[in-house]
C-alpha positions in Angstrom: 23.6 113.6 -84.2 20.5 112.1 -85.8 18.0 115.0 -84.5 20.7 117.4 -86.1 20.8 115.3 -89.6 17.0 115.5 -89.5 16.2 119.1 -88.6 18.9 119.7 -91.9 17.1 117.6 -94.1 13.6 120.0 -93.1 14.7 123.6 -93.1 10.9 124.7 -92.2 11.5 122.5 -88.9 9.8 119.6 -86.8 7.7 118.9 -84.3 9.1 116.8 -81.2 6.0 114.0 -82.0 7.5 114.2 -85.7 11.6 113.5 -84.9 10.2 111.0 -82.5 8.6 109.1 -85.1 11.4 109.4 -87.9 14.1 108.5 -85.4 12.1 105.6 -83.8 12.1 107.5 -80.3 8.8 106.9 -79.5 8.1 105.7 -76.0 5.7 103.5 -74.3 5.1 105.1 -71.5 1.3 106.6 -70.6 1.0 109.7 -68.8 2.9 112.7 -68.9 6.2 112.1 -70.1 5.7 110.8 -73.3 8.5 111.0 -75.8 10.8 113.2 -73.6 14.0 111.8 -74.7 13.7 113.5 -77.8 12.0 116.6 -76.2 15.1 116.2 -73.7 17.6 116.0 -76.1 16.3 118.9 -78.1 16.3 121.3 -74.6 20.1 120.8 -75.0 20.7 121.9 -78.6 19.0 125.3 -77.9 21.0 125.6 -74.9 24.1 124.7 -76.8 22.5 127.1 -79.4 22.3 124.7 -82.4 18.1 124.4 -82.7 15.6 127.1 -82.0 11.9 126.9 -81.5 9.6 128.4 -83.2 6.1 129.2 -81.4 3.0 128.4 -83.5 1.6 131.9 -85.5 -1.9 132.4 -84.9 -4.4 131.2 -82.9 -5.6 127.8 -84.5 -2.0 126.8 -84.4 -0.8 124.4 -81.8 2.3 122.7 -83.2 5.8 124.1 -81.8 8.3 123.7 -84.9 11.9 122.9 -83.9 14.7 123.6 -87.0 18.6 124.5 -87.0 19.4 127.9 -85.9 20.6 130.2 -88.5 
C-alpha cells in the first residue's frame, strides 16, 4: 500500500494533509470532507493495527502524526 510505503520511508510519521499531498490524494471538494480518502483509508490501518496516531504534545501543537506501529 502506498500510505504504508510512505509512513516507512518517515519513521517520525505524517500528517493526513501531508500523505495526501505526496500520494496525489488531494480532493476538490469544499466543505467538510476534505481529503477523507486518505483520512479513510488510514482509520482502517489502525483498526487492522498497522498505523497508530500520535496526538500532538503540548498545547501550541495541532498536527496529529500518523507513522507505522511498532
Amino acid at each position: 500500500m502506498a500510505i504504508l510505503n510512505e509512513l516507512r520511508g518517515l519513521p517520525t510519521g505524517m500528517t493526513n494533509g501531508d500523505l495526501t499531498r505526496v500520494l496525489a490524494l488531494e480532493s476538490d471538494q469544499m466543505g467538510k470532507q476534505k481529503n477523507y480518502l486518505c483520512w479513510s483509508v488510514l482509520g482502517r490501518l489502525m483498526k487492522a493495527g498497522k498505523v497508530e496516531r500520535l496526538l500532538p504534545d503540548g498545547k501550541n501543537s495541532k498536527r496529529i502524526l500518523y507513522k507505522i506501529k511498532s
